[in-house]
MARGUKOL-425066 format. One line per 4 residues: number of its first residue (from 1); their letters; for each residue z, x, y of N, C-alpha, C. Coordinates in Angstrom, 2 decimals. Layout:
// MARGUKOL-425066
NUM	A	Z/X/Y/Z/X/Y/Z/X/Y | ...;
***
This chain:
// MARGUKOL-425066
1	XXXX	6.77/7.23/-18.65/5.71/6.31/-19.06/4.70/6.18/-17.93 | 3.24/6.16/-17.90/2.58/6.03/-17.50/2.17/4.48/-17.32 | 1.88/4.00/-16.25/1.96/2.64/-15.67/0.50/2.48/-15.24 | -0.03/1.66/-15.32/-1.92/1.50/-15.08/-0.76/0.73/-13.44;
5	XXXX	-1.70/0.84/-12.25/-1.98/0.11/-11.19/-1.69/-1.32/-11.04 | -0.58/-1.64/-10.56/-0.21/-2.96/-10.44/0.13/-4.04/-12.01 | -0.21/-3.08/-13.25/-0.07/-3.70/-14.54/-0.85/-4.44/-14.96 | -1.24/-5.77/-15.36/-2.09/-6.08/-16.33/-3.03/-6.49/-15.03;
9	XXXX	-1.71/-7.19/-13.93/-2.54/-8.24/-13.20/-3.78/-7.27/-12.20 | -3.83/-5.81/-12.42/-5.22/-5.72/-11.44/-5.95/-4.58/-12.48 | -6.35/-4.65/-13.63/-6.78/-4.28/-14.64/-8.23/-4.74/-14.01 | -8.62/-5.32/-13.59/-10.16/-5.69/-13.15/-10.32/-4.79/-11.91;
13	XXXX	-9.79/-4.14/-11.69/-10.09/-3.28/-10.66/-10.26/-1.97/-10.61 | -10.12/-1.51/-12.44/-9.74/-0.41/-12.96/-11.20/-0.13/-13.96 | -11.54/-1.67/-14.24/-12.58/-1.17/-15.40/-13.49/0.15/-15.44 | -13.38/0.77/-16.52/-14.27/1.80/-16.52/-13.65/2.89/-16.33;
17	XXXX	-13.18/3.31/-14.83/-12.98/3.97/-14.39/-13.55/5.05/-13.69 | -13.46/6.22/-14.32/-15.07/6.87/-13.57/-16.32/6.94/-14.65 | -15.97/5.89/-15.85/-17.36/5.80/-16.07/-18.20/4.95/-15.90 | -17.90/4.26/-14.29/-18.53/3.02/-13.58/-18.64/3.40/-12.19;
21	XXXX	-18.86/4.75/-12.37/-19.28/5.06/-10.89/-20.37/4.43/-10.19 | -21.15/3.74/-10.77/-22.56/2.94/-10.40/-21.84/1.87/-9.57 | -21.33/1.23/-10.24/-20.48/-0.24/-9.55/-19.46/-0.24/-9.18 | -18.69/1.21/-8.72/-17.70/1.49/-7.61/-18.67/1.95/-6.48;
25	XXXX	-19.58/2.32/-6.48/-20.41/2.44/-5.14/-21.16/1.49/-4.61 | -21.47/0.09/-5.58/-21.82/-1.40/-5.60/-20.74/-1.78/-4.59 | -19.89/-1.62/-5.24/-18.79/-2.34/-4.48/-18.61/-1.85/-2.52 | -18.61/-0.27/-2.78/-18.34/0.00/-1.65/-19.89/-0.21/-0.74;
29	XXXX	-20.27/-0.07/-1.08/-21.94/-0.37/-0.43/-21.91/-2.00/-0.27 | -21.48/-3.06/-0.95/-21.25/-4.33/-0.37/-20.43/-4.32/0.74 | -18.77/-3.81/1.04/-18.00/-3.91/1.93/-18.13/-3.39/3.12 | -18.50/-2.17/2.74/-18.73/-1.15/4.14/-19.31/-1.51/5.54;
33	XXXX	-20.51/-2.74/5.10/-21.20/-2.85/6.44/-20.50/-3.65/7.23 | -19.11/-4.38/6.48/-18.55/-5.27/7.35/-17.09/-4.91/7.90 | -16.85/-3.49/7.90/-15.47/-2.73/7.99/-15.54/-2.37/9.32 | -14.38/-2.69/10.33/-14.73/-1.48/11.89/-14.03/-0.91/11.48;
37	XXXX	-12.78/-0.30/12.61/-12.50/0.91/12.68/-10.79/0.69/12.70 | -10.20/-0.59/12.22/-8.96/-0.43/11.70/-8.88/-1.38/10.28 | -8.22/-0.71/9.09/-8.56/-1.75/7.81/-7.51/-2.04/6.93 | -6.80/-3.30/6.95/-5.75/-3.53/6.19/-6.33/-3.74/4.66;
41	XXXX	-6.11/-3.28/3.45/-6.39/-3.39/2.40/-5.06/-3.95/1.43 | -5.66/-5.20/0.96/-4.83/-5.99/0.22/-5.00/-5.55/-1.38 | -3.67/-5.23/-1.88/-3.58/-4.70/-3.46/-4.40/-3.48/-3.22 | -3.85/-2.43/-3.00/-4.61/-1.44/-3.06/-4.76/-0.31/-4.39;
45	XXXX	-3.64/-1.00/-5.31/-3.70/-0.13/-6.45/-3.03/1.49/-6.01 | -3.94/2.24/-6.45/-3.92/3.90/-6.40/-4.15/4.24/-5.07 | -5.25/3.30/-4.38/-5.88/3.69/-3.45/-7.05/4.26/-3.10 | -7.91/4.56/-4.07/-9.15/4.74/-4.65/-10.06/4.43/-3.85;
49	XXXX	-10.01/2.70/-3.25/-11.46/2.23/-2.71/-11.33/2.57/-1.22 | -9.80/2.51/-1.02/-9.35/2.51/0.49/-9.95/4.00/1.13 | -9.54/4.65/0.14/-10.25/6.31/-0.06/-11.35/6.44/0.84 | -11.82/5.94/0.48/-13.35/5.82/0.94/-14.05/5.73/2.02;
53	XXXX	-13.17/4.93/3.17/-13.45/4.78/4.00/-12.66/5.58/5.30 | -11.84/6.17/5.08/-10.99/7.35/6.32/-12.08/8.16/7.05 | -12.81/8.64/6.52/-13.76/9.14/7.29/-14.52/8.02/8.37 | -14.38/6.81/8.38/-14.99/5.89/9.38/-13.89/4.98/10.06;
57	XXXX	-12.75/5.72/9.58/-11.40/4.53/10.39/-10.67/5.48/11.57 | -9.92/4.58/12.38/-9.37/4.97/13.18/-7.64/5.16/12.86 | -7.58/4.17/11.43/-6.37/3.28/11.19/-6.57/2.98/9.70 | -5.61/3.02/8.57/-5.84/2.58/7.29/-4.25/1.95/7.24;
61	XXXX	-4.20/0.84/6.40/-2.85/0.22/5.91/-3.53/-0.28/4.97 | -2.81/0.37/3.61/-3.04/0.04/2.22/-1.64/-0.92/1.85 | -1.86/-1.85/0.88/-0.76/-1.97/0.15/-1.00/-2.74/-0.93 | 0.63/-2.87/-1.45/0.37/-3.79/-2.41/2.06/-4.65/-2.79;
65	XXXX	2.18/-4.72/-3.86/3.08/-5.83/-4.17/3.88/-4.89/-5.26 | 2.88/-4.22/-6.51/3.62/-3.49/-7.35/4.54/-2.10/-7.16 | 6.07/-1.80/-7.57/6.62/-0.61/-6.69/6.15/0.53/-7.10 | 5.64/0.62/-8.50/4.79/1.87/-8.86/3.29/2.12/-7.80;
69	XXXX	2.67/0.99/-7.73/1.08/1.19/-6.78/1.95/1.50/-5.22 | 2.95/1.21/-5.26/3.51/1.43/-3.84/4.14/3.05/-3.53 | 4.55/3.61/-4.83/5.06/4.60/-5.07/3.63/5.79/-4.85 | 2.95/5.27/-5.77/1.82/6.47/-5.72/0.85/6.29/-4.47;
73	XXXX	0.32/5.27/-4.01/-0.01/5.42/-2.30/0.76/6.24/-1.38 | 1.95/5.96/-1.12/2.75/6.58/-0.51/2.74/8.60/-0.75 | 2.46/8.87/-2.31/2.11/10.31/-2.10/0.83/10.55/-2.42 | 0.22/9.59/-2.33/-1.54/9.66/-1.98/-1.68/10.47/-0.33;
77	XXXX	-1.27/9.20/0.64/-1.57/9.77/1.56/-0.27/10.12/2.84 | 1.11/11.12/1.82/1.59/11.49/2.65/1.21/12.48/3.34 | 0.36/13.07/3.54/-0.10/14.43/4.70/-0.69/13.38/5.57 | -0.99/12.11/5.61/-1.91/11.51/7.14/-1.20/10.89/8.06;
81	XXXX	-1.18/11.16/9.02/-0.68/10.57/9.77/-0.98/9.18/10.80 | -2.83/8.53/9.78/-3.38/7.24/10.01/-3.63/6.49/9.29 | -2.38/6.94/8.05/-2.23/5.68/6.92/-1.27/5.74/6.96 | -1.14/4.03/6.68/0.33/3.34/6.67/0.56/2.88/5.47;
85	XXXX	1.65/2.84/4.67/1.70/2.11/3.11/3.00/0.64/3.46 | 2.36/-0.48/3.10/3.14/-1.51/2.72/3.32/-2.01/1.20 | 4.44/-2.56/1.25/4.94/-3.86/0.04/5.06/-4.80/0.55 | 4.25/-5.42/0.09/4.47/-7.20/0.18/3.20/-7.77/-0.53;
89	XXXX	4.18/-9.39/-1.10/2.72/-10.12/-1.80/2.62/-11.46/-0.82 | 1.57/-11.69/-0.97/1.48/-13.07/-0.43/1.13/-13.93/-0.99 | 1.72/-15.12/-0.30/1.66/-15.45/1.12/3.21/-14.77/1.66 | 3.00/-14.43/3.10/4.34/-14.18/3.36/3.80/-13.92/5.11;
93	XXXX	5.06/-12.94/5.81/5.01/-12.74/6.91/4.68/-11.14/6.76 | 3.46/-10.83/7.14/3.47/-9.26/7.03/3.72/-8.54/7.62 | 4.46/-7.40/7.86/4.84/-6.64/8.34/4.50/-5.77/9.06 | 3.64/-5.65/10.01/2.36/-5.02/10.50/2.65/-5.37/11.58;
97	XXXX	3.17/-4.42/12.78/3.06/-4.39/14.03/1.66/-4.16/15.23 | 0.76/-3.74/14.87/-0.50/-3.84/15.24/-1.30/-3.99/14.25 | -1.94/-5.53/15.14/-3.42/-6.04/14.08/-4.44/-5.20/14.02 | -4.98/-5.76/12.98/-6.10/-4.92/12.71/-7.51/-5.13/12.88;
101	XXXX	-8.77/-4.71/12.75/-10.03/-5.47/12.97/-10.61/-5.84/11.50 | -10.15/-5.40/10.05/-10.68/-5.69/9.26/-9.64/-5.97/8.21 | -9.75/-7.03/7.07/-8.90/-6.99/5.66/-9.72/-6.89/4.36 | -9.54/-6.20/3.63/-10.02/-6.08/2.63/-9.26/-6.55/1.46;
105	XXXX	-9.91/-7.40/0.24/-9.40/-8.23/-0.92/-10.28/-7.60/-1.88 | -10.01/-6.82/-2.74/-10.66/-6.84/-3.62/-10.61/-7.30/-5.20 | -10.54/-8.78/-6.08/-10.10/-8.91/-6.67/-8.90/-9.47/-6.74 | -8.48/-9.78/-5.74/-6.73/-10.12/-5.62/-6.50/-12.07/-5.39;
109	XXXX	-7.45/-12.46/-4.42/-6.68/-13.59/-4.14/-7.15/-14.58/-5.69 | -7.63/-14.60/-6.27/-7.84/-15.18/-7.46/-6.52/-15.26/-8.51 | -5.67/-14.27/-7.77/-4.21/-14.02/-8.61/-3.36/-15.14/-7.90 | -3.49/-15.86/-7.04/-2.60/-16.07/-6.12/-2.78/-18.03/-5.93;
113	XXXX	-1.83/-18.26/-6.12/-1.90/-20.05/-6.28/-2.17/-20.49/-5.09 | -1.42/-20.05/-4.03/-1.06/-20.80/-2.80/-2.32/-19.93/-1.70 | -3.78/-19.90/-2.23/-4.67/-19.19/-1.57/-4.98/-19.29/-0.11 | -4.79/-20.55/0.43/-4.78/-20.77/1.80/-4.06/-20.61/2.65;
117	XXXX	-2.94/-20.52/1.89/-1.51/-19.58/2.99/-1.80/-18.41/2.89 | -1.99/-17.78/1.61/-2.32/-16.03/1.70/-3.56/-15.61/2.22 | -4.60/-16.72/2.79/-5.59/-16.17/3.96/-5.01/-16.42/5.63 | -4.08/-17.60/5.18/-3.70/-17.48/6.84/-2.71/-16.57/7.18;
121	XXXX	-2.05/-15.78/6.38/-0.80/-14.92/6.43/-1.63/-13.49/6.94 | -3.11/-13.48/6.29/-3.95/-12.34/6.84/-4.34/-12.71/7.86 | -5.14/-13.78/8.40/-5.44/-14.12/9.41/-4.49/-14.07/10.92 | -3.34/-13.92/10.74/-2.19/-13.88/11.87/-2.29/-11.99/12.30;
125	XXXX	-2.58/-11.42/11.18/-2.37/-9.72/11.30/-4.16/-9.29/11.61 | -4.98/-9.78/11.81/-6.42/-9.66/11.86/-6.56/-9.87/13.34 | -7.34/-9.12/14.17/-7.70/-9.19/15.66/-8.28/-10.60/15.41 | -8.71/-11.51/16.45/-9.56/-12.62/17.06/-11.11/-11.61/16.96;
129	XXXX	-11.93/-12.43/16.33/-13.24/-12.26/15.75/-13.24/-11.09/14.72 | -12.16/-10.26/13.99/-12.37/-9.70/13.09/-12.43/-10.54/11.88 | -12.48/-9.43/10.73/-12.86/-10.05/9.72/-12.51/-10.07/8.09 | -12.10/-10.93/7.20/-11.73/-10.90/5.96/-12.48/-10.39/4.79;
133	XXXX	-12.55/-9.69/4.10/-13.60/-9.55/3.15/-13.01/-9.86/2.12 | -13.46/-10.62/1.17/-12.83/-11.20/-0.09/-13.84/-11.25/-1.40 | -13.61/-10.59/-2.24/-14.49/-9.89/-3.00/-13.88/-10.95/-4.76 | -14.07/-11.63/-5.16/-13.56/-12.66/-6.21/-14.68/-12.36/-7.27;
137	XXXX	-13.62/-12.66/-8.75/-14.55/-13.30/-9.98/-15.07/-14.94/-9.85 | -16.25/-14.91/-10.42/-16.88/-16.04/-9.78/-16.98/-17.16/-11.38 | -17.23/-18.34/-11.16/-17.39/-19.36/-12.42/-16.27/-19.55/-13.34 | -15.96/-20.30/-13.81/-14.98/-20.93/-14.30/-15.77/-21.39/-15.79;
141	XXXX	-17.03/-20.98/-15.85/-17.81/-20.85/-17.66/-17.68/-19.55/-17.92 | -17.07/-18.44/-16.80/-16.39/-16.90/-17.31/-15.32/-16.99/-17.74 | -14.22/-17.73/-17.38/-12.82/-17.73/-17.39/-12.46/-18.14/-18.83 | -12.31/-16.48/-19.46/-11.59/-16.23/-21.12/-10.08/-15.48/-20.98;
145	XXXX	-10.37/-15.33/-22.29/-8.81/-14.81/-22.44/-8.59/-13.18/-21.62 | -9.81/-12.69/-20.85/-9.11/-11.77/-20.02/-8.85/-12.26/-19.13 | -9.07/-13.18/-18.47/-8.85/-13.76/-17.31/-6.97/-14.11/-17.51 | -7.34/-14.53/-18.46/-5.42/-14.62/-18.21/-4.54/-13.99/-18.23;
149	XXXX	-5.06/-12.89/-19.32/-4.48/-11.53/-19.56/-3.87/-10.89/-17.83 | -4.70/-11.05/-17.14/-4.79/-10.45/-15.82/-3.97/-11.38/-14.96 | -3.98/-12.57/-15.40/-3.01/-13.32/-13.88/-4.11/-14.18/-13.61 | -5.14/-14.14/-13.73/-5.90/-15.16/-12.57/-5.83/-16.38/-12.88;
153	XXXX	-5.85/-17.29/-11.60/-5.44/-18.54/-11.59/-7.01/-19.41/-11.52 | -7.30/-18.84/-11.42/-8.74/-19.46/-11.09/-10.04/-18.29/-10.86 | -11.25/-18.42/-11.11/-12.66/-18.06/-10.83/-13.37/-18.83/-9.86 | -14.08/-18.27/-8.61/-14.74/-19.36/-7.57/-15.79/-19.23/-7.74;
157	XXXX	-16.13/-20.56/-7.03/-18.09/-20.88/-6.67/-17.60/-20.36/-5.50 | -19.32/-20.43/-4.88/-19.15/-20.20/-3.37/-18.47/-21.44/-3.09 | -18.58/-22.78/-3.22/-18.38/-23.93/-2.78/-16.55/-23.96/-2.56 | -16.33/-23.52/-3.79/-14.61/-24.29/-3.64/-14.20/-22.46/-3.01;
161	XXXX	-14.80/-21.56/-2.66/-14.03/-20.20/-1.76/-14.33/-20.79/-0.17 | -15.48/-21.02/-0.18/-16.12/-21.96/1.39/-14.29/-22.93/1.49 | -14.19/-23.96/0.65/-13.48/-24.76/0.98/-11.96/-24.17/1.37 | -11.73/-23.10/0.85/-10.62/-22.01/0.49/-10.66/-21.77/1.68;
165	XXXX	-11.46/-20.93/2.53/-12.23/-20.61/3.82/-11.94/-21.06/4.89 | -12.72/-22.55/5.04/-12.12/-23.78/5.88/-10.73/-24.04/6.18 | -10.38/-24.25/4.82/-8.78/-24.66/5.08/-7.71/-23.67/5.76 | -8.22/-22.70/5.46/-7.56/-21.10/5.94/-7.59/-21.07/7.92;
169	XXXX	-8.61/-22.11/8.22/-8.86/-22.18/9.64/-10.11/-21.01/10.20 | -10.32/-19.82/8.80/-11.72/-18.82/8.90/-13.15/-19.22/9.36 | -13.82/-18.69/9.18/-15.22/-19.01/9.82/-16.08/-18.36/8.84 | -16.70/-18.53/8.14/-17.75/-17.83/6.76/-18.93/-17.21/7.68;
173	XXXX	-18.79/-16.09/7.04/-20.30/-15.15/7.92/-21.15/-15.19/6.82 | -20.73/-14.77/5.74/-21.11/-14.31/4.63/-20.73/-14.59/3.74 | -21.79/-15.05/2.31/-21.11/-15.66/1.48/-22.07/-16.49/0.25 | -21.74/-15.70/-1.08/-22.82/-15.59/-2.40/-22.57/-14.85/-3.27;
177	XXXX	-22.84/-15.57/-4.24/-22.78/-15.04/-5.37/-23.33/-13.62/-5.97 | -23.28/-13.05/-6.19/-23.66/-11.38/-6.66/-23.34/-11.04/-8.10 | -24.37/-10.06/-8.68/-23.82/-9.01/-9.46/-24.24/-10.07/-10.78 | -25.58/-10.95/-10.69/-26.38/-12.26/-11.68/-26.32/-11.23/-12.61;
181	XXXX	-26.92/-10.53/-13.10/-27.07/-9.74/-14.66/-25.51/-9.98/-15.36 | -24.50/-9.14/-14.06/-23.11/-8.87/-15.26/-22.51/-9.96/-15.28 | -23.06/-11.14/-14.62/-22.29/-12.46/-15.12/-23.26/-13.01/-16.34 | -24.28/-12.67/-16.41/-24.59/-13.07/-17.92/-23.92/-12.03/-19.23;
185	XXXX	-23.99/-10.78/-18.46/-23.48/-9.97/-20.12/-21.88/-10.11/-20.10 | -21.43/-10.72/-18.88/-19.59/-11.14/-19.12/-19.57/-12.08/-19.91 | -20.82/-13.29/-19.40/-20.31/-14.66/-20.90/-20.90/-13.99/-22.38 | -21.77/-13.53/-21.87/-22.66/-13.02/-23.72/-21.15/-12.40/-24.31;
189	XXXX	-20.22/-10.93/-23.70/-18.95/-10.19/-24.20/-17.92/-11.23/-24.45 | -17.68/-11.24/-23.53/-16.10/-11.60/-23.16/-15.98/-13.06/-23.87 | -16.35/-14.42/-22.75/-16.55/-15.67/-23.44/-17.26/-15.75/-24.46 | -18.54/-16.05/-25.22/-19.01/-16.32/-25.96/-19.33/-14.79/-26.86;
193	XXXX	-18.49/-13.74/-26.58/-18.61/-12.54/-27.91/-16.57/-12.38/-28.60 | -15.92/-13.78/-27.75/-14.29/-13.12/-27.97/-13.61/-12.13/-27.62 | -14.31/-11.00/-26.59/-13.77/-10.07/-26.39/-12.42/-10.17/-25.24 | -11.36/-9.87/-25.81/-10.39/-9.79/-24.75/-10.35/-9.39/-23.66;
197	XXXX	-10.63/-8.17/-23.64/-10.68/-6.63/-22.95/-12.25/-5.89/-23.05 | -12.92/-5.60/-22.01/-14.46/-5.45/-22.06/-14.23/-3.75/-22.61 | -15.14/-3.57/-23.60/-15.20/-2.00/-24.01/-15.55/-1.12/-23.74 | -15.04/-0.44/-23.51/-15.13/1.39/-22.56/-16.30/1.49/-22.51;
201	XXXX	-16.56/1.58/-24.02/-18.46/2.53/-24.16/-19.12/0.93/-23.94 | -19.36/-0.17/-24.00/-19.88/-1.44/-23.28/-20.14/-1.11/-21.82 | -18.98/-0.68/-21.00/-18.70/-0.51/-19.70/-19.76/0.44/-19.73 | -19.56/1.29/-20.10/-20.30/2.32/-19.86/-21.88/2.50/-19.63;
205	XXXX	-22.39/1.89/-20.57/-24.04/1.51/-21.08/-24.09/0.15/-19.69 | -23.20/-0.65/-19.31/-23.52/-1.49/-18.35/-23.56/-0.87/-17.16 | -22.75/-0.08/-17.10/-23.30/0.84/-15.58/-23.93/1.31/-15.05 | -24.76/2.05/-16.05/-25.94/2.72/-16.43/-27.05/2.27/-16.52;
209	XXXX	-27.15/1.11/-16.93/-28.34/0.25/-17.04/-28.55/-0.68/-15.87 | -27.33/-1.97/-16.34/-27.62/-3.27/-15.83/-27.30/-3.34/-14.44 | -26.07/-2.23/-13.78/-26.05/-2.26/-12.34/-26.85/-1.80/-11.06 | -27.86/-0.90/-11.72/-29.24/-0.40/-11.17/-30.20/-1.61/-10.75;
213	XXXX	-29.70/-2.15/-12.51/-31.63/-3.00/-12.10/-30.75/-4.57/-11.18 | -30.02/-4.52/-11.08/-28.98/-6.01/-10.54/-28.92/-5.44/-9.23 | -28.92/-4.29/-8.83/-28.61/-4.08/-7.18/-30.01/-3.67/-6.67 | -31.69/-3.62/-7.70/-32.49/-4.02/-7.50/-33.43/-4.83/-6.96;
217	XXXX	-32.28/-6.04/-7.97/-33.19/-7.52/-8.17/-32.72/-8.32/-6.68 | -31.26/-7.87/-6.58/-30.97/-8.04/-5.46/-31.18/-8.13/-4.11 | -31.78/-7.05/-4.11/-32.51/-6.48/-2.87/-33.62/-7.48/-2.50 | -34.06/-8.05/-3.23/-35.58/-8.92/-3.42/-35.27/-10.63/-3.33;
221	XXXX	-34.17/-11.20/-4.13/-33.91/-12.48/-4.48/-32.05/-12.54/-4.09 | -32.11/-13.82/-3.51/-30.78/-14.24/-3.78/-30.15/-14.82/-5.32 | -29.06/-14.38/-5.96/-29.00/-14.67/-6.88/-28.47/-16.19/-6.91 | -28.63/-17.37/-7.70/-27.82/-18.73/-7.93/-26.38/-18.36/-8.87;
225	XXXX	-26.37/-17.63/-9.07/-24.96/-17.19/-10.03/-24.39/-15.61/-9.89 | -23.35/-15.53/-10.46/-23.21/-14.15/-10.37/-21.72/-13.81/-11.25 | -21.34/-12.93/-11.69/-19.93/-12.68/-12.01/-18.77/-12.39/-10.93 | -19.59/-12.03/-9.68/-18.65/-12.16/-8.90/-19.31/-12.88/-7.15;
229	XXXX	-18.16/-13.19/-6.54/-18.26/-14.08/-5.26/-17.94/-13.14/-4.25 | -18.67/-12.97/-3.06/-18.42/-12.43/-2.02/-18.56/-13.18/-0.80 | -17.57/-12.57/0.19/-17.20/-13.64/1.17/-16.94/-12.74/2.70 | -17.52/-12.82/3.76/-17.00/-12.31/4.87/-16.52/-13.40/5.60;
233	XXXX	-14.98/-13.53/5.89/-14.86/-14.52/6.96/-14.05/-13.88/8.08 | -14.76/-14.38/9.00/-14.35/-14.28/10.69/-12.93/-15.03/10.61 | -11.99/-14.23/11.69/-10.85/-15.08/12.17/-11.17/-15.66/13.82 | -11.29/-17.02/14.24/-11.69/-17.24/15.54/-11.54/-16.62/16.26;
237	XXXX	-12.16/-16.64/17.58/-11.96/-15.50/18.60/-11.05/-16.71/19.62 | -11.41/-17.76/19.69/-10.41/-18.92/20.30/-10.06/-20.18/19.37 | -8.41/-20.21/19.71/-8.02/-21.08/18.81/-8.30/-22.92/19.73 | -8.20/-23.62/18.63/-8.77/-25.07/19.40/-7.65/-26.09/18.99;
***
């Protein structure tokens, strides 16, 4: 049997697939400028996004929680000898003998109840002044029946991820809402069209279109909304 990536709960990380190559390079073109040169990646799925970046690391540790996404990382990148594969979910104690300078979330802590332990559980494995990247579905007037389908416990504003942030003991560098177009055609589908599950050929025509002119509009205006929340937070460089 063939097993999708972590199962229902990281199905948002899958949409499309490669027929959303527009907004898998959205994505990586948001993260990249804030990555150095060692990168723990939280839920890594297949390993796909982590992919991406070996050519600019010194150091990769992917993981995840599911034993299948743990299974296929592991013969993703058994020929390297500067990737590391973990299991574990958090919150917990991670297993990581040298910290790192960067963490990557993509989609994940929104699964996770106890969110301020599972940023400080990263924050202990993160160098002093490196940094968190936390990439979330945003609004809680999105949150339909895929949202549950998937696990998520919640959708953030910037306001209550800021507060998420704080409590974590982090420092916000960065931090806003993104990606205003596909949070309107998520409530037009999903919430207010009933759609469970967003549709292939939907996906498709949105990639094509609406993620062009949104990483456009972008460029020009800050958006007040967005379908999704992005977040860089610093771990102190001195504790007080």
């Amino acid at each position: 049997m063939v097993q999708p990536a972590a199962g229902d709960e990281a199905l948002e990380n899958h949409l499309g697939g490669d027929e959303a190559k527009n907004y898998r390079r959205y994505e990586f073109d948001m993260v990249a400028p804030h990555v150095g040169r060692s990168l723990l990646e939280i839920g890594s799925g297949l390993g796909h996004f982590a992919e991406q970046f070996l050519p600019r690391l010194d150091r990769l540790v992917v993981s995840d929680f599911d034993p299948y996404c743990v299974e296929q990382l592991t013969k993703r990148f058994a020929d390297r000898d500067d990737v590391e594969v973990l299991q574990f979910g958090l919150p917990t104690e991670i297993p990581l003998e040298e910290k790192v300078d960067t963490v990557v979330m993509m989609n994940v802590l929104e699964h996770i109840e106890q969110d301020v332990e599972a940023l400080r559980s990263l924050a202990k494995v993160t160098l002093p002044g490196g940094r968190i990247v936390i990439w979330v579905p945003g609004y809680m007037q999105l949150y339909g029946d895929f949202d549950r389908k998937v696990g998520h416990v919640t959708r953030y504003t910037p306001a209550t991820l800021r507060a998420t942030v704080d409590r974590a003991g982090l420092e916000v560098e960065v931090l806003k809402p993104i990606n205003f177009l596909g949070g309107i055609a998520w409530w037009a589908a999903v919430r207010r069209g009933g759609v469970g599950y967003p549709d292939p050929r939907l996906v498709k025509i949105y990639d094509r279109t609406v993620v062009p002119l949104t990483r456009l509009i972008e460029r020009f205006i800050r958006p007040p909304f967005g379908q999704t929340v992005f977040c860089v937070a610093r771990v102190p460089r001195t504790t007080t």
